[in-house]
C-alpha positions as CSV (number, residue, x, y, z in Angstrom):
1,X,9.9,-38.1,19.1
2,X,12.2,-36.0,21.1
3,X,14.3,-35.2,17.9
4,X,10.7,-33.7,16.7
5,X,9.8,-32.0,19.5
6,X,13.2,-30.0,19.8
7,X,12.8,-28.8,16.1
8,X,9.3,-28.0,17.0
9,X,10.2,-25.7,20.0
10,X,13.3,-24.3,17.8
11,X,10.7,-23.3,15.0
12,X,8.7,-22.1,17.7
13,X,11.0,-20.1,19.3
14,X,12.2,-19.0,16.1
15,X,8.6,-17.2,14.7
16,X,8.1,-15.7,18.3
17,X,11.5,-14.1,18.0
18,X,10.4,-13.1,14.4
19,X,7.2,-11.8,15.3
20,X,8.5,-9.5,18.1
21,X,10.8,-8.3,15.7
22,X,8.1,-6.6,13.8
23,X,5.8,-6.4,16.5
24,X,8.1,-4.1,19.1
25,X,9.5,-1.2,16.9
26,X,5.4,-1.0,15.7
27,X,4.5,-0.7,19.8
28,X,7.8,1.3,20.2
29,X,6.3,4.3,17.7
30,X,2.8,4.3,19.0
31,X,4.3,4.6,22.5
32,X,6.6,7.4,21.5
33,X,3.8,9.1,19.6
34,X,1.8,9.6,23.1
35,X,4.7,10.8,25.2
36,X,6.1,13.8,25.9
37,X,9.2,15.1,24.2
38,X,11.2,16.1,27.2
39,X,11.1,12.9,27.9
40,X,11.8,11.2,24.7
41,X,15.4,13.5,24.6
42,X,16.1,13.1,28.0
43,X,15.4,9.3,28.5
44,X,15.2,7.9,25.0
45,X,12.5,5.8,23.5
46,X,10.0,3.4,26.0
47,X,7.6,1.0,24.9
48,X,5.6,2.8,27.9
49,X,5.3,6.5,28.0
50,X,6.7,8.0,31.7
51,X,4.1,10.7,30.6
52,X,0.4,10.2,28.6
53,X,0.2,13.1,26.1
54,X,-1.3,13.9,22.8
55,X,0.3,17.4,22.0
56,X,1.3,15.9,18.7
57,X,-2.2,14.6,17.3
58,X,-3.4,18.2,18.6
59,X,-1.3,19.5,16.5
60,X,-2.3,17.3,13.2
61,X,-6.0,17.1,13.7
62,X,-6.0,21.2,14.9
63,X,-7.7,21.6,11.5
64,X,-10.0,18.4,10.8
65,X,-10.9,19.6,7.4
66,X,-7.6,19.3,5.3
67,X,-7.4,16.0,7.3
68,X,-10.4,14.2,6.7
69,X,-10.4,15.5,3.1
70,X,-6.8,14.0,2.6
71,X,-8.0,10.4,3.9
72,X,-11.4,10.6,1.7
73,X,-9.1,11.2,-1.3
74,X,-6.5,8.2,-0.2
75,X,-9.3,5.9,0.2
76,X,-10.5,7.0,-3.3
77,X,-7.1,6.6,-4.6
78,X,-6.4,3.2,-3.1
79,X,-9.8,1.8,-3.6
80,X,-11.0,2.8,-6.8
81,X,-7.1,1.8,-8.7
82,X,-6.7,-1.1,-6.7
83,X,-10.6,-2.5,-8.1
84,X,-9.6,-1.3,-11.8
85,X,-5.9,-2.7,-11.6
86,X,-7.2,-5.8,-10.2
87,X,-9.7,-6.8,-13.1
88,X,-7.4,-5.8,-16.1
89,X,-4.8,-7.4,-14.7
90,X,-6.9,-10.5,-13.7
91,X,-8.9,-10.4,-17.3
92,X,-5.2,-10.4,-18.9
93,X,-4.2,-13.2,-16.9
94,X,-6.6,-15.5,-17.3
95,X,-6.2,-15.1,-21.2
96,X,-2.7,-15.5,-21.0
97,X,-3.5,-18.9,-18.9
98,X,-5.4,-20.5,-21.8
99,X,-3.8,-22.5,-23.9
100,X,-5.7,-22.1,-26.9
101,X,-4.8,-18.4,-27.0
102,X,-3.2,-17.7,-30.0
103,X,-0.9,-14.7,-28.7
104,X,-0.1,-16.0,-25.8
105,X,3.9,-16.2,-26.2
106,X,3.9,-12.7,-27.9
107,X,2.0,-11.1,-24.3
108,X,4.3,-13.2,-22.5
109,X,7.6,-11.6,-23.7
110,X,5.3,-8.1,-24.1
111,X,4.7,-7.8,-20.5
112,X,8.2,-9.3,-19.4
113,X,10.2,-6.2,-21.3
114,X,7.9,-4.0,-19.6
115,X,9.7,-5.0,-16.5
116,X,13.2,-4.8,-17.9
117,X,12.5,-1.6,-19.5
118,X,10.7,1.5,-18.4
119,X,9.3,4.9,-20.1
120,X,11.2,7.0,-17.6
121,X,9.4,9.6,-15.3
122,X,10.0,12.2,-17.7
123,X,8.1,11.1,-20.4
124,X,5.0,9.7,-18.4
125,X,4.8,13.2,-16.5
126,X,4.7,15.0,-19.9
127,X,1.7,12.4,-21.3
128,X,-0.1,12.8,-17.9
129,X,0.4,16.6,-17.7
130,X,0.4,17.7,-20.8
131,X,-1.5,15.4,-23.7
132,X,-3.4,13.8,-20.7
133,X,-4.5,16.7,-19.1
134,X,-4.3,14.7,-15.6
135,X,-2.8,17.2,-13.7
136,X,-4.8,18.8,-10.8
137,X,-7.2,15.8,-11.9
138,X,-8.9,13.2,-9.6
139,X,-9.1,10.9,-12.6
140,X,-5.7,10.4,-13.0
141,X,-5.9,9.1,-9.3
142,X,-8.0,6.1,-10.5
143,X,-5.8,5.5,-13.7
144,X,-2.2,5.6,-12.3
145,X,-0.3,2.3,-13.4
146,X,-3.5,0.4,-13.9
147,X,-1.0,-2.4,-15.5
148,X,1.3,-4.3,-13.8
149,X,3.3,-7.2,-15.7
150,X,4.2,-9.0,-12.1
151,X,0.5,-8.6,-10.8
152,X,-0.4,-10.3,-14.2
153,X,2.0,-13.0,-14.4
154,X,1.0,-13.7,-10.9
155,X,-2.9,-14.5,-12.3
156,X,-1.6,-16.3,-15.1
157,X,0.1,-19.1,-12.6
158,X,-2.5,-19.0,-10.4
159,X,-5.5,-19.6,-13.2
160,X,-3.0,-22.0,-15.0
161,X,-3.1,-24.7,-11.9
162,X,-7.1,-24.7,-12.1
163,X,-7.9,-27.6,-13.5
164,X,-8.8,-27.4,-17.6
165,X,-12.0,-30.0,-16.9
166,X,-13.8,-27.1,-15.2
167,X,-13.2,-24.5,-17.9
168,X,-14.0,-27.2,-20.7
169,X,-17.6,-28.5,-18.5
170,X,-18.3,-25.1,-18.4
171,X,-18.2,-24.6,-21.7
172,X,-19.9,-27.7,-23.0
173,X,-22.7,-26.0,-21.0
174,X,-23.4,-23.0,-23.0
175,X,-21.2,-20.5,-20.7
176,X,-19.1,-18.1,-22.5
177,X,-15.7,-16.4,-21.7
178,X,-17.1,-13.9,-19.2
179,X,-19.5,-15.9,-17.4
180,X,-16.6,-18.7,-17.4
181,X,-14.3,-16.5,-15.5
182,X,-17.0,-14.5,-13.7
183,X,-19.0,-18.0,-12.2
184,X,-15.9,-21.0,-12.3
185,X,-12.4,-18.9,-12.1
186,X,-13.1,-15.7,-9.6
187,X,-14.8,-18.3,-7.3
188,X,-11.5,-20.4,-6.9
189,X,-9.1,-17.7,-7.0
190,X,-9.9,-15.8,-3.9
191,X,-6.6,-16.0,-2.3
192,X,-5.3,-14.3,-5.1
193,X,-7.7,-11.8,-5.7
194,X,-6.9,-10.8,-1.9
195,X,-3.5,-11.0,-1.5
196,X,-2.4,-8.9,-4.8
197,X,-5.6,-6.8,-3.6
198,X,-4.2,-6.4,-0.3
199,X,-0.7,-5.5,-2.0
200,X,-2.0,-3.0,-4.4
201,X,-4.1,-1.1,-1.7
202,X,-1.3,-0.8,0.9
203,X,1.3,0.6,-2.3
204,X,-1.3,3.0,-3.0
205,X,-2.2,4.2,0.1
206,X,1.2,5.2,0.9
207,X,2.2,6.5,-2.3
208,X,3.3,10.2,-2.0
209,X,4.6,10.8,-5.5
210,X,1.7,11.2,-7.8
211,X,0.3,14.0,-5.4
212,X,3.6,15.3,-5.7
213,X,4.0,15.4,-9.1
214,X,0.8,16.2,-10.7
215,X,-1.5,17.8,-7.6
216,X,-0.7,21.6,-6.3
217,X,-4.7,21.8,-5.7
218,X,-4.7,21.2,-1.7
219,X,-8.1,19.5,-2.4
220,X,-6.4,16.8,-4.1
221,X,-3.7,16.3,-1.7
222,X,-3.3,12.6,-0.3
223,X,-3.3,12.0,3.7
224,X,0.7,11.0,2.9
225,X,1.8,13.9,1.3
226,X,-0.5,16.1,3.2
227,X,1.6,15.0,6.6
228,X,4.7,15.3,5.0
229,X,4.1,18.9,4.2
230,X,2.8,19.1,7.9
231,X,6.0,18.6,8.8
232,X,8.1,20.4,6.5
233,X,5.9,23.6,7.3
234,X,6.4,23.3,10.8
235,X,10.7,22.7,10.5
236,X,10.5,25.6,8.9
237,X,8.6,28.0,11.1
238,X,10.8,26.5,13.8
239,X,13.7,26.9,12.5
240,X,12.4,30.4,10.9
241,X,12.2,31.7,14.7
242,X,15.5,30.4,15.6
243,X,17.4,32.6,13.0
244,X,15.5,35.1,13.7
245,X,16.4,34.9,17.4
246,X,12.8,34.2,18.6
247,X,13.4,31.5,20.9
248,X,10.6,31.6,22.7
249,X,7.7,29.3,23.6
250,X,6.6,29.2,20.3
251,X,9.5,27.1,19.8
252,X,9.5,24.8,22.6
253,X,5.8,24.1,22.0
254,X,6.2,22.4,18.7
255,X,7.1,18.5,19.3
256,X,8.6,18.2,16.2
257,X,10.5,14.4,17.2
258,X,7.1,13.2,18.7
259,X,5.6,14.3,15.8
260,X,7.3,12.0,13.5
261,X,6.1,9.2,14.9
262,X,2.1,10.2,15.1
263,X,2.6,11.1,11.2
264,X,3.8,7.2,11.2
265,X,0.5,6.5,13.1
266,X,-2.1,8.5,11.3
267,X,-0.7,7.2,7.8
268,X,-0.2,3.6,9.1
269,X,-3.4,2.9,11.1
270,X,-5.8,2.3,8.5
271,X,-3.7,-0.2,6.6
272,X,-2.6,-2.0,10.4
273,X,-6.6,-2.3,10.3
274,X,-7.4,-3.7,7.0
275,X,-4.4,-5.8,7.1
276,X,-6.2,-8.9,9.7
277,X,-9.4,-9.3,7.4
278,X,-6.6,-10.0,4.4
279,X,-4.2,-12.3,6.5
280,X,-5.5,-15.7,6.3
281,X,-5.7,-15.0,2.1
282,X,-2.4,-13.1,2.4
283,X,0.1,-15.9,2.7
284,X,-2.2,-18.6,0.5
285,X,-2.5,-16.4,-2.9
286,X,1.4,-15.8,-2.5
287,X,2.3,-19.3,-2.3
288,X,-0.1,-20.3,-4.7
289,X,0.7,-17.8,-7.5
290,X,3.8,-17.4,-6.9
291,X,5.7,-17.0,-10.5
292,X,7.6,-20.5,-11.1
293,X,10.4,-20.8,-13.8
């Protein structure tokens, strides 16, 4: 009993020191990204601000607009891709799961060299751009990298442990493929659906380099790439001034290291939000689909 109760309070010891790991440099940038900068260079980073200020998110939300009209297109983005991804790549797992389908092995080594080998960025830009006609497009937002060969292999282990009895009752009972994995497997597999849901929607939300690529419509920017630019405009007109040998106010007003760290915020908050309603599927549709050898 004692032996147990040591390991117990090791383990114990050992996830609090884990979870304060990730827990403390998140606190550290929210703190930093309402203090002032003077103090930020003079004293360093605090987990408390010495002084309350939101010169920085004045700064990013001076013009709402752009803003808002970033998030509504990275909540299209994410969403929209992340529903579509989810069903192709759940409709191709579940047939790879069955044993009775014929192609099975040829899908399996199909999707596998897809993750060995890829069609370059060069070529995909040129089929998007050019015979696609994606560019400047919101449709190519929903359509980016629909397919993923992990995401898929993922479903197949996960529909492959459901038990065959189900599937074959089911379809004793008149139920066809669709209603099969629309009433019996979807039901069960909620874990999964979550947890590479969950995945998906965090990768998209903070992807920066299809904007980059294909979008030089502002209207089309994403609320990641729109900060970045933020920034970069304002290094430059600060810097600008400095060569030009206006060091004035202008200057000084521009908290350009506290800055940094409310971009962090503003792109991270939503996703720190969704992420508790996805935990308690989160670690469960991991495990559970986990790709075995």
């Amino acid at each position: 009993m004692k032996k147990t109760k040591v390991y117990t309070t090791i383990v114990h010891l050992l996830l609090v020191l884990m979870a304060l790991s990730c827990l403390i440099p998140l606190m550290m940038v929210l703190s930093v990204s309402f203090s002032r900068q003077s103090d930020v260079l003079t004293y360093g980073y605090r987990l408390i601000p010495m002084h309350f200020d939101v010169t920085a998110y004045k700064i990013l939300f001076k013009n709402t607009g752009p803003v808002l009209k970033a998030y509504g297109v990275t909540a299209y983005y994410a969403v929209v891709n992340t529903v579509l991804s989810l069903l192709i790549c759940s409709m191709a797992g579940y047939a790879m799961s069955r044993s009775n389908f014929k192609m099975r092995k040829f899908f399996n080594y199909f999707f596998l060299l897809t993750m060995l080998i890829g069609g370059g960025t060069i070529p995909s830009y040129i089929l998007k751009s050019k015979y696609l006609g994606l560019s400047n497009n919101l449709l190519l937002y929903a359509v980016n990298a629909l397919v993923a060969a992990y995401t898929i292999f993922v479903f197949r282990t996960f529909f492959a442990q459901i038990p065959t009895s189900l599937i074959e009752a089911a379809t004793i009972d008149g139920a066809k493929e669709r209603q099969i994995f629309v009433k019996v497997i979807f039901p069960m597999s909620v874990p999964v659906f979550a947890s590479m849901g969950f995945t998906m929607l965090i990768e998209k939300w903070n992807d920066y380099i299809v904007p980059l690529y294909y979008m030089t419509n502002k209207n089309y920017y994403t609320i990641q790439y729109y900060l970045q630019l933020v920034l970069n405009d304002l290094n430059f007109i600060k810097q600008s001034l400095r060569l030009s040998g206006a060091q004035t106010l202008a200057t000084d007003d521009m908290p350009l290291e506290i800055l940094k760290f409310s971009l962090c915020v503003v792109g991270a908050l939503p996703a720190l939000i969704a992420f508790p309603f996805f935990q308690k599927y989160f670690s469960k549709g991991m495990v559970l689909g986990s790709v075995k050898g």
